[in-house]
Structures are given as C-alpha cells and as structure tokens.
C-alpha positions as CSV (number, residue, x, y, z in Angstrom):
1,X,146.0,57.4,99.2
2,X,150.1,57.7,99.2
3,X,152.0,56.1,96.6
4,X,154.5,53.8,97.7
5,X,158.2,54.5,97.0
6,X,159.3,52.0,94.2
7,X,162.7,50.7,93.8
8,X,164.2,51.1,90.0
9,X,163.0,47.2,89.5
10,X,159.7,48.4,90.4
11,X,159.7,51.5,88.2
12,X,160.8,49.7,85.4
13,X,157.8,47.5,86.0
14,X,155.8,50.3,86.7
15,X,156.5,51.5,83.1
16,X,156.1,48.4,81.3
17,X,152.4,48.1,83.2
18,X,151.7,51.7,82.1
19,X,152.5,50.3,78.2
20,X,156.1,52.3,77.8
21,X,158.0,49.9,76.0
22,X,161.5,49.4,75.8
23,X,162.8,48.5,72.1
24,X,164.9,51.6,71.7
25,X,167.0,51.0,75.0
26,X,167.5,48.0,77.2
27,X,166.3,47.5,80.8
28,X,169.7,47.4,81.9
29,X,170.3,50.8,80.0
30,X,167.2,51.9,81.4
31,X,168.2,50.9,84.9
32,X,171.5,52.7,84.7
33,X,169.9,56.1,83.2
34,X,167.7,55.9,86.1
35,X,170.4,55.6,88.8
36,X,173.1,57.8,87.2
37,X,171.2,60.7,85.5
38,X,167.5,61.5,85.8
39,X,164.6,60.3,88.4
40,X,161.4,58.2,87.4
41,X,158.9,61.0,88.9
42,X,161.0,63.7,86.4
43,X,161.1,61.0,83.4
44,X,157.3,60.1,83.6
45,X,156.0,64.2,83.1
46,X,156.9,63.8,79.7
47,X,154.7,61.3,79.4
48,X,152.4,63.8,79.1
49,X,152.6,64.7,75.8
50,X,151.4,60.7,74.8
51,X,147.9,59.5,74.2
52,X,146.5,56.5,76.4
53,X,144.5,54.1,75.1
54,X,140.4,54.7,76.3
55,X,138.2,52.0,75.6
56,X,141.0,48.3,75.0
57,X,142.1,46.0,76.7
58,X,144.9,48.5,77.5
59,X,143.0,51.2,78.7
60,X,144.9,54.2,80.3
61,X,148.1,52.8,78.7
62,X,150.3,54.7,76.8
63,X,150.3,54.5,73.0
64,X,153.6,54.6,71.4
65,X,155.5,55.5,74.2
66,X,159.3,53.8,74.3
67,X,161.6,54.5,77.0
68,X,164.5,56.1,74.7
69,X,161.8,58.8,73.8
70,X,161.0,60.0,77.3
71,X,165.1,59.8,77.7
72,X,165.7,61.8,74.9
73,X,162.8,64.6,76.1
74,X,164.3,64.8,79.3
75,X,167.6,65.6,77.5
76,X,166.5,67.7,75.5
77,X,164.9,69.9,78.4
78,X,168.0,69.7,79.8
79,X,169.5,71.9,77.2
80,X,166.7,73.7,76.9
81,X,166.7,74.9,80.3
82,X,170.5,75.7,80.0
83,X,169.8,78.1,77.4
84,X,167.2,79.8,79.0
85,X,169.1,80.6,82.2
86,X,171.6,81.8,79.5
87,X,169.3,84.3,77.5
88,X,167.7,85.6,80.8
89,X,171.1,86.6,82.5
90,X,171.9,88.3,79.0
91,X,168.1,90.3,79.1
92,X,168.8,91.0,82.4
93,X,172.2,92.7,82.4
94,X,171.2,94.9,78.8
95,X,168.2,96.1,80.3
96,X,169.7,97.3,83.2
97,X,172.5,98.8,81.0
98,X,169.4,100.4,79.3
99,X,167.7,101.6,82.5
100,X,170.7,103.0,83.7
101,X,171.8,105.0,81.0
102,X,167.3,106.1,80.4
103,X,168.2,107.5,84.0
104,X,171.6,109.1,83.5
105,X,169.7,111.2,80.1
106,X,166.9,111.9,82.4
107,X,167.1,115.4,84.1
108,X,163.8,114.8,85.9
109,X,164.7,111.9,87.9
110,X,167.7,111.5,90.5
111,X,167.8,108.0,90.9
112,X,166.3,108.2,94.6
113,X,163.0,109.4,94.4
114,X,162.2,106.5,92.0
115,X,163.7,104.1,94.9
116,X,161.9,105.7,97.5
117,X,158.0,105.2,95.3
118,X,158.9,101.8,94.7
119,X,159.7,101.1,98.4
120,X,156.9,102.8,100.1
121,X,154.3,100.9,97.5
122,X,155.2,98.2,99.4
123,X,156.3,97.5,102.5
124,X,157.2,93.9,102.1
125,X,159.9,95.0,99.6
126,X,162.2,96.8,102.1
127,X,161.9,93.4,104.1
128,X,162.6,91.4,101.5
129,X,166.0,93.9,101.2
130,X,166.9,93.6,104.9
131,X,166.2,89.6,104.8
132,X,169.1,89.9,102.2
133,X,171.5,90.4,104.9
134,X,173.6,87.6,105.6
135,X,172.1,85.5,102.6
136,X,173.4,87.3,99.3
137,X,176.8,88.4,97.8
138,X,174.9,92.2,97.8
139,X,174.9,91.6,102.4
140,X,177.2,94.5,102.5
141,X,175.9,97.2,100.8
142,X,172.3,96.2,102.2
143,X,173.2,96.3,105.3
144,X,174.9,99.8,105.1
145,X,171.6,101.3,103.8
146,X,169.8,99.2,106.4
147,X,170.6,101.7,108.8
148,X,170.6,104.9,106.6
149,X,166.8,105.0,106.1
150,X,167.1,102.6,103.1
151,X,168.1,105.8,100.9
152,X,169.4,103.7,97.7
153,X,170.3,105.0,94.0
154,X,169.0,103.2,91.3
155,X,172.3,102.1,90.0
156,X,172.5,100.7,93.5
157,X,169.2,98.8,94.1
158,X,170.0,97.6,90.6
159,X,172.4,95.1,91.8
160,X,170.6,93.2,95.3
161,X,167.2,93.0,93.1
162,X,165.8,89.5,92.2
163,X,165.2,89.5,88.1
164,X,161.5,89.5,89.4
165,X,162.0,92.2,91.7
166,X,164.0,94.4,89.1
167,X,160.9,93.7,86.3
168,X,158.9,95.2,89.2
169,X,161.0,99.3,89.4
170,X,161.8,98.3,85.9
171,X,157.9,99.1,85.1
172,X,158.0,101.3,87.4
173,X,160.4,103.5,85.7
174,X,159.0,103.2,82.4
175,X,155.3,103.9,83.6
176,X,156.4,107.5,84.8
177,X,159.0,108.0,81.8
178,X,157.9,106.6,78.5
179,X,160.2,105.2,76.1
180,X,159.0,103.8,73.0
181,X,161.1,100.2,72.9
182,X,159.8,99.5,76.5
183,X,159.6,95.7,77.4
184,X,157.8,95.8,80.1
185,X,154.8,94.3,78.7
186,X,157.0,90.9,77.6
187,X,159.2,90.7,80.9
188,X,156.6,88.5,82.7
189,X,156.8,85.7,80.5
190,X,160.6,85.9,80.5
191,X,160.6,85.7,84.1
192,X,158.1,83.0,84.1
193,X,160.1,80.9,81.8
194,X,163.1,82.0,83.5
195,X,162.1,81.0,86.9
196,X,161.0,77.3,85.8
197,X,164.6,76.8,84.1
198,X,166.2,77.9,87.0
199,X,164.3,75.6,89.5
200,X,165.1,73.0,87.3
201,X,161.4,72.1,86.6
202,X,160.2,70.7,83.3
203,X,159.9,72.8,80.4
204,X,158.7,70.9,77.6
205,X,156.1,68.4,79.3
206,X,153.0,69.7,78.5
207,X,153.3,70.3,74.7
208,X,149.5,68.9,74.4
209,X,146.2,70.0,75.3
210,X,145.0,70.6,77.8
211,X,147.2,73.0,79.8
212,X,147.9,73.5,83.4
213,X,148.9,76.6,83.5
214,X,146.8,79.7,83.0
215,X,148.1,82.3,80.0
216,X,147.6,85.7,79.3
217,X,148.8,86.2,75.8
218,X,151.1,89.1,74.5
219,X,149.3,90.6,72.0
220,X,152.6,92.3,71.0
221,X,154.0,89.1,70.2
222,X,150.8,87.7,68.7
223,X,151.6,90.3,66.1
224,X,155.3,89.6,65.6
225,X,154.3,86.2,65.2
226,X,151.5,86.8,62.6
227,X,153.9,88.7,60.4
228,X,155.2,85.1,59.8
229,X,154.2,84.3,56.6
230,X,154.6,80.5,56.7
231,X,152.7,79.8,59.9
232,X,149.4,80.2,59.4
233,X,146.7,81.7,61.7
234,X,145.2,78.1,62.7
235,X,149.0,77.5,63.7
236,X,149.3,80.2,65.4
237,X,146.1,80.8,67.2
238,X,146.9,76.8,68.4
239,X,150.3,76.9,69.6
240,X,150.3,80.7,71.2
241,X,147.8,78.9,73.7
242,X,150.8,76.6,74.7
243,X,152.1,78.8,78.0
244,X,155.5,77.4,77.5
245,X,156.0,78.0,73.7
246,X,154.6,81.7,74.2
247,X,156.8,83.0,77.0
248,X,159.7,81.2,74.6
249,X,158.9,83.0,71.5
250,X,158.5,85.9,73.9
251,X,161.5,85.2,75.3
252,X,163.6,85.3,72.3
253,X,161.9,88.1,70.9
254,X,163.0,90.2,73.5
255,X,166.7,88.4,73.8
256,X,167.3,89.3,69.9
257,X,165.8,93.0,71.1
258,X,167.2,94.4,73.9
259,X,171.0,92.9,73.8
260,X,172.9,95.3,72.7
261,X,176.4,93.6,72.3
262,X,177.0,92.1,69.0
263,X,179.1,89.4,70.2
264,X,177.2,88.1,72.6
265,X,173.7,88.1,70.4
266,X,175.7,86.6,67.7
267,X,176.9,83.4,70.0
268,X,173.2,83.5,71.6
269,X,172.0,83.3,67.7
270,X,174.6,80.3,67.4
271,X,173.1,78.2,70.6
272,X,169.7,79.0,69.4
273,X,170.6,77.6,66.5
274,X,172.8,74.3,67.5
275,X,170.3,73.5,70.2
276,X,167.2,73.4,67.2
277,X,168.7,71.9,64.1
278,X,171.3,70.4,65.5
279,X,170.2,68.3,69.2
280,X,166.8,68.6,68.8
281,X,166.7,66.6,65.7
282,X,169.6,64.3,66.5
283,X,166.3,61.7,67.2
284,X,163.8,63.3,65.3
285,X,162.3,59.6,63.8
286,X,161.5,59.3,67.6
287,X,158.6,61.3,67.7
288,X,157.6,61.4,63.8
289,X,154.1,59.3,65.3
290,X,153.5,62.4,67.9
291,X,151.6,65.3,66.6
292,X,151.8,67.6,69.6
293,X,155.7,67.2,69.7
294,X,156.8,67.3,66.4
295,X,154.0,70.2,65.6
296,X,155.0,72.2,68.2
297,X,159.0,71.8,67.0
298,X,157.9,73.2,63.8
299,X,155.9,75.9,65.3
300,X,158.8,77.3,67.3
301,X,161.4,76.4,65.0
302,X,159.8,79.1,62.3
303,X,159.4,81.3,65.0
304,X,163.0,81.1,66.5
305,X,164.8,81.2,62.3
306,X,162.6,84.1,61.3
307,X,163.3,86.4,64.5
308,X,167.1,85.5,64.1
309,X,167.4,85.9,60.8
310,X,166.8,89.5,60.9
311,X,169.7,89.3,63.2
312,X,172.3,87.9,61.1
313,X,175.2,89.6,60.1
C-alpha cells in the first residue's frame, strides 16, 4: 500500500507516534529544520541506528531517540560527505599523475594500444565515450576522436573518464605492468563511498547490524588495521563488517598513500582531523546511550589518528 504524503504537522506527529521525542529541540525548531534544511524521509534513515521497543506497550517505538540527535546525524553526514567528495577528487587526480608518469618510464607501452584493449573489451565503453558528446566539458575532444576511429592516448582518455571508468584502464594498466604500490585492489571501495557522497545519499545510517549492503572485505586493509595495537581483533573483526566504515578506512588509507603533494595531504590531514575531534564530538553526550554510534566513532577514530599520524610532519 502507498504511503500518504504528510505535511510537516503530520511528520512531526508521525515522529512523536514512532516514540522520537523532542526535549533537546522544540517543535517549532523542529518544524523550521524541516522546511529550511533537511526532509523527513532523509531525517528518519538515521533512525536506523536506534533500537525499538519489541514486546511493551510501545512496541516498534523507538528507544531513546530525540529529534536534536537525528538533526545532529544528518549534520554530521553532511560533513562527512563533503569530505569525501574532497579526498576522492585528490585520489583521483595523484593517481592519474602516477599512471601517467608509470606510462611515460614505460618503453613497452605507447599509450594507445592500452586504449585500444580497453575499448575493444567492451563495446559499451566507446558508447558510453560518444554519449559524452554534447553532455561533458571533454564534448570536444570526444567528438574529434569520434570520427578518427576512437584512436585515443592515455593521457587523453584520462580526462573524459568517469572515476569509475578510470579505476576500470587503471587496473587494466597495472594487470599488464606490475608495480608494487598498486591500488587497484582498494579503488572499489573508494569509488563506492565516493559515489554515495556524491549522490548525496546517506553515509552514516546504518552503523548497526544488520547490513544492507553486501561487502567484500580488503584483506590488505584488514592487515593495516590489525597492526593497530589498541583495537582489538573482536573490534575489528565487528566493525570491518560495517560496508561503510570499511570503504572509509579504505578510503583514507589510500588518500594518506597515493597523494603525493605535501600541502594538500597536510590540509586533508587537518579536515580529517577538525571534522573527528572537533564536529563530531561537538554533541557527543547525545549518543553516549547508543552503542553502535558511539562504538563505531571510536573504531574509526583509532583508525583515522593512527594512519595520519604516520603522516605528520
């Protein structure tokens, strides 16, 4: 059956039925937050990470759920995804700067022939070139090799590829000329986690069992992660699970990795930093009752101060 639409009166009585409470913020706060900065169907995923009562008199209600702390999630997601978008444009453009340079040291590759294999594997990627035309800041130069047999250079397919489409002759490279710091094996959870940021979907929703998202672990990063010496291996064995805290461990494993540029690791370090001991926390006694959240802020916080603190000048 289709649920109605509600009207913000009815959300906020919608809420109060589903046992979120609103101590920490007024209705008429509530109200205005609702109109002026996020949407109830958004707000509600994090509700996710709550318990509901099984077997009261308030059955399927939320326990210890307040309004201000599904406000405060949604803002800190916010940032969250921010940073993301930030981190992946920085993978991206060093490990092209890496590709490139692999190819310009290589004397058995001209930059075309890998073009041409990664074409011909499949078809559908000179469409989705051509469907380019017209549609992307790259029309131009598509268009010119449109009708010149879609003869490319690397250092020119390089800049009208997706992220996901560069990950793809990105592994391709590397499977025909090894290099021993290759990332190809993490770049699926960066683009993952990079894709959900940058379609604006929720990132920290699902912080508790069980997940709705299939993982395949890294077992690269399992072992980064087990050199840890204060998480332990129940920790770690639990929260790896979580798709979302793995492909962001993952993630900043291979930002503090492949970027080359001191300056711009240094100020990545920095919003690292600001956004976990500084925002994050801002509200901490908010979720001090909720295992899952402040657990899984633990988790990732040891993660994200030991990988950058072998970065620190």
């Amino acid at each position: 059956m289709n649920r109605p639409k509600l009207t913000i009166d009815e959300q906020i009585l919608d809420m109060q039925n589903k046992g979120i409470t609103f101590d920490r913020t007024s209705i008429e706060e509530a109200k205005k937050f609702l109109r002026d900065s996020n949407y109830y169907f958004k707000l509600k995923a994090y509700g996710r990470n709550y318990d509901k009562y099984s077997a009261t008199l308030r059955k399927d209600q939320y326990i210890n759920l307040d309004f201000a702390y599904l406000r405060e999630l949604s803002t800190i997601d916010m940032y969250l995804r921010k940073l993301i978008i930030s981190m992946a444009l920085d993978i991206e453009h060093a490990l092209k700067v890496q590709l490139l340079y692999d190819l310009s040291e290589n004397t058995d590759e001209d930059g075309y022939s890998i073009v041409k294999e990664y074409l011909n594997t499949n078809y559908l990627r000179v469409k989705s070139l051509h469907d380019k035309i017209g549609r992307s800041v790259t029309s131009d130069l598509v268009k010119k090799h449109a009708v010149n047999e879609d003869r490319y250079a690397l250092w020119e397919l390089v800049e009208i590829l997706s992220f996901g489409e560069f990950v793809d002759i990105y592994q391709l490279y590397y499977s025909k000329y090894k290099r021993k710091d290759d990332y190809s094996s993490f770049l699926w959870s960066v683009k993952f986690l990079r894709n959900a940021a940058a379609h604006n979907n929720c990132i920290i929703n699902s912080l508790k069992a069980p997940y709705q998202v299939s993982l395949h672990k890294n077992k690269d990063i399992l072992f980064q992660v087990s050199k840890i010496k204060s998480i332990s291996k129940k920790s770690r064995d639990t929260w790896m699970q979580n798709p979302v805290i793995h492909d962001f461990v993952v993630t900043v494993y291979v930002y503090l990795n492949v970027v080359k540029s001191e300056g711009i690791k240094q100020k990545g370090i920095q919003n690292l930093k600001e956004l976990f001991y500084d925002r994050m926390l801002r509200h901490k006694d908010y979720f001090e009752k909720n295992n899952s959240i402040r657990e899984g802020y633990l988790f990732t916080e040891k993660c994200v101060s030991t990988f950058c603190n072998r970065y620190r000048k």
